[in-house]
Phi, psi and omega in degrees: 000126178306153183227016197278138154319140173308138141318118167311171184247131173262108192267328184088179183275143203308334164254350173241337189109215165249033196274304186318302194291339180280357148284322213257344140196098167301005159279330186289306191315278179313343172270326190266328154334304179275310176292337177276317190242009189075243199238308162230116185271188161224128177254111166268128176236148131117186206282174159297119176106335182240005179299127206235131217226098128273152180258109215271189175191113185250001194279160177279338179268350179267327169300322153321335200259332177273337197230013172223290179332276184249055161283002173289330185281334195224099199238181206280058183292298203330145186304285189180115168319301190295326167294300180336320192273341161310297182283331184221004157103149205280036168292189173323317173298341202247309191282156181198158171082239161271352162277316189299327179260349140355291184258003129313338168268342175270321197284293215330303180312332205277321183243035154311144173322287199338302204264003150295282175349323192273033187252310202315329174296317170314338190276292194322299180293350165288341192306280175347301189305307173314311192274344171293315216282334179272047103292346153268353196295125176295147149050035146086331186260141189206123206275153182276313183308291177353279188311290186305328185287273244289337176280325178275006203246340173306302168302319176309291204306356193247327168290351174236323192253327171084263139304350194251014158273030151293295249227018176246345214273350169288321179300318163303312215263346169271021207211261181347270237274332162306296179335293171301336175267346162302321197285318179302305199298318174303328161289338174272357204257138195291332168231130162213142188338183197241158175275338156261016149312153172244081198263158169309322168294327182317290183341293172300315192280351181287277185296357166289317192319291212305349211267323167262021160266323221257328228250301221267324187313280194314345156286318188315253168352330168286328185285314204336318191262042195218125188261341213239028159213160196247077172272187197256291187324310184304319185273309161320315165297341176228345172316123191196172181189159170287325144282024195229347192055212188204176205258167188298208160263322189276345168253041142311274189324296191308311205285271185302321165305323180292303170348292196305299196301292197294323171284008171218325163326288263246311194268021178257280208313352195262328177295322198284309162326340173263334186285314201305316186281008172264309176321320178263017173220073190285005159287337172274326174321322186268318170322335166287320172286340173291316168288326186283348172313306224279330181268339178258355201105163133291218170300157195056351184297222177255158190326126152301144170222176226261356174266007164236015165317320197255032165256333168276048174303323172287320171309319150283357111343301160282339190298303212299316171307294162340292201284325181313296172314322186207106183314041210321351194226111187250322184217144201247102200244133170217180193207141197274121147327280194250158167287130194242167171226156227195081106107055200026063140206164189279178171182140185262136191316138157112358209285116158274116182282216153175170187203142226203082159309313158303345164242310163350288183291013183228349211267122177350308178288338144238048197214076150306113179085088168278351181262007213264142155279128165201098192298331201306346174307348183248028154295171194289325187292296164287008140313318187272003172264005196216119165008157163283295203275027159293355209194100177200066185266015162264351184100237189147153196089215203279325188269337171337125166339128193262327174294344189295000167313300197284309187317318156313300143333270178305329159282335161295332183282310193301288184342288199297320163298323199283323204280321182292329193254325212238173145230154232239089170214126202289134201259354191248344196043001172200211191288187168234133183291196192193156170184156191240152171274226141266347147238219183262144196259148142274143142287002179205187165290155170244059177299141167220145187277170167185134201250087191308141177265159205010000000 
């Protein structure tokens, strides 16, 4: 017989619950959740009769039990998964069981340091690229979210396609971010159409589908004979092992659509968010220019690589910081197999959870001052001084982000050329709202003035 506690219940408004606020801004919900009702609650939502019970888990030791320990009890059911997977295809983000480790031993060789490192020239001349282009930018200001998905969704696309982005990034940036956001709407909304109905929206998102599915089967589909370049598809196209074979065409195409979404929404927002709190924090700001100065040169000097990410420690620092303050992954869903205990309280079998970075990572108990920027929180010494999971904005357990390597790459280089060319100073006074999605949204602009150096 269990001896573990009941979750509290967060009631909300007396006839919906707590449903309003978890539409209209569920990270606030969950920070005041925790701080009023503890580490793992329950959020009852929707009318009488229709009401639904999640459970957040806001402890650093209950996000390990969900996303490491016992991650066999809690896997990725939730709606939605389940649209995501409708939309863009049953890949690594998505896929469970035996199909999910199937194509972890196939993708898994593709991101070894080595051969992530061997990227590095690519981050670079986008940088590069980039930063010449804002230097023509009127009258000096540039919103950072924008700027940043697009430099990164540049890079991703020259890592899976290689020579053949040119002619994919209209079709991505004109297709993709509807999709996700059709997938979103349908996972928040309590009753909805059938995906074969023909509704206007079914409609729209049906011919977004087929134009990106038709763009990546044809790069797919370019590689089968072609040996001599080393993109992510070319590799992916001939990735095989013996007990695993080697994947089909659709789960090619899924494989490269999860890249795509996931390799660049995750590393834009971490970028756009470090360039933004340094445009407000100019003492760190020079402290970051100065070290990437003494490895890189100054303005114009030469091209980053992937051997000096660990000469830049502060910089990376600061990113770590970025990423703390603002997640790309803010909340994390998952559905209890079995009845289970979380950090002594139940959960019950069938139960949908959730484990929240965006509060983890904010939460009093291993963050002093916790809305304060302070990269010195990622010396090695207080790192080693705080829960594994006090910090986890790649997830974590059997399931961790397989890119975070590349991410991490590309945003220390990308950082270090824009910082090397530019100075940072905020154009907005204030915070950039927010809000979460399937990863984390800005809600407003992330303006920045920028003053080219020599």
């Amino acid at each position: 017989m269990t001896t573990t506690a009941p979750a509290p219940i967060v009631a909300g408004h007396p006839l919906l619950g707590s449903m309003i606020d978890l539409l209209n801004d569920p990270l606030a919900a969950y920070l005041r959740a925790r701080r009023d009702h503890g580490d793992v609650v329950r959020f009852r939502a929707g009318p009488p009769g229709l009401r639904s019970d999640v459970y957040a888990v806001f402890s650093a030791e209950g996000a390990q039990q969900v996303l490491a320990t016992r991650a066999a009890n809690f896997r990725k059911d939730n709606v939605f998964y389940e649209e995501l997977r409708q939309s863009v295809g049953n890949g690594l983000l998505t896929s469970q069981d035996d199909a999910y480790l199937r194509q972890r031993r196939l993708v898994q060789p593709l991101f070894t340091r080595r051969r992530v490192n061997g990227y590095a020239q690519q981050v670079a001349e986008e940088a590069v690229a980039l930063a010449a282009g804002w230097r023509e930018v009127p009258g000096g200001t540039v919103e950072l979210v924008g700027e940043m998905h697009r430099f990164a969704l540049h890079v991703v696309g020259r890592i899976l396609f290689g020579t053949d982005v040119g002619k994919a990034f209209e079709v991505i940036e004109r297709t993709l971010p509807p999709l996700q956001e059709y997938s979103l709407k349908r996972g928040f909304s309590p009753i909805k159409a059938p995906r074969t109905w023909p509704t206007p929206a079914n409609r729209r998102a049906t011919r977004l589908q087929a134009e990106l599915y038709a763009l990546c089967d044809g790069i797919i589909d370019n590689r089968r004979d072609r040996h001599d370049r080393d993109d992510l598809v070319t590799l992916l196209v001939h990735a095989e092992n013996a007990e695993d074979g080697s994947l089909d065409a659709d789960e090619l195409r899924e494989q490269v659509l999860i890249f795509l979404l996931a390799g660049h929404e995750t590393t834009a927002t971490a970028l756009a968010f470090a360039l933004h709190l340094l445009a407000r924090h100019p003492e760190e700001q020079r402290r970051v220019r100065d070290e990437v100065d003494r490895v890189l040169g100054g303005p114009g000097g030469r091209a980053p690589t992937a051997e000096d990410m660990e000469a830049l420690p502060y910089l990376t620092m600061v990113l770590k910081e970025a990423m703390r303050l603002y997640p790309s992954a803010p909340v994390i869903g998952r559905r209890s197999v079995a009845d289970a205990e979380v950090d002594g309280v139940r959960i019950p079998a069938g139960a949908d959870l959730l484990v929240s970075p965006w509060v983890t990572q904010r939460h009093p108990g291993y963050w002093p001052d916790p809305d304060r920027f302070d990269p010195t929180r990622f010396t090695p010494e207080a790192e080693a001084g705080r829960p594994r999971y006090a910090w986890f904005p790649f997830g974590g357990g059997p399931r961790a982000c397989i890119g975070q390597h590349l991410s991490m790459l590309e945003s220390v280089l990308g950082l270090a050329v824009l910082l090397r060319e530019f100075e940072f100073e905020d154009a907005e006074a204030g915070e950039v709202p927010v809000g979460a999605g399937i990863t984390l949204m800005a809600k407003g602009p992330a303006r920045a003035r920028i003053a080219p150096r020599g």
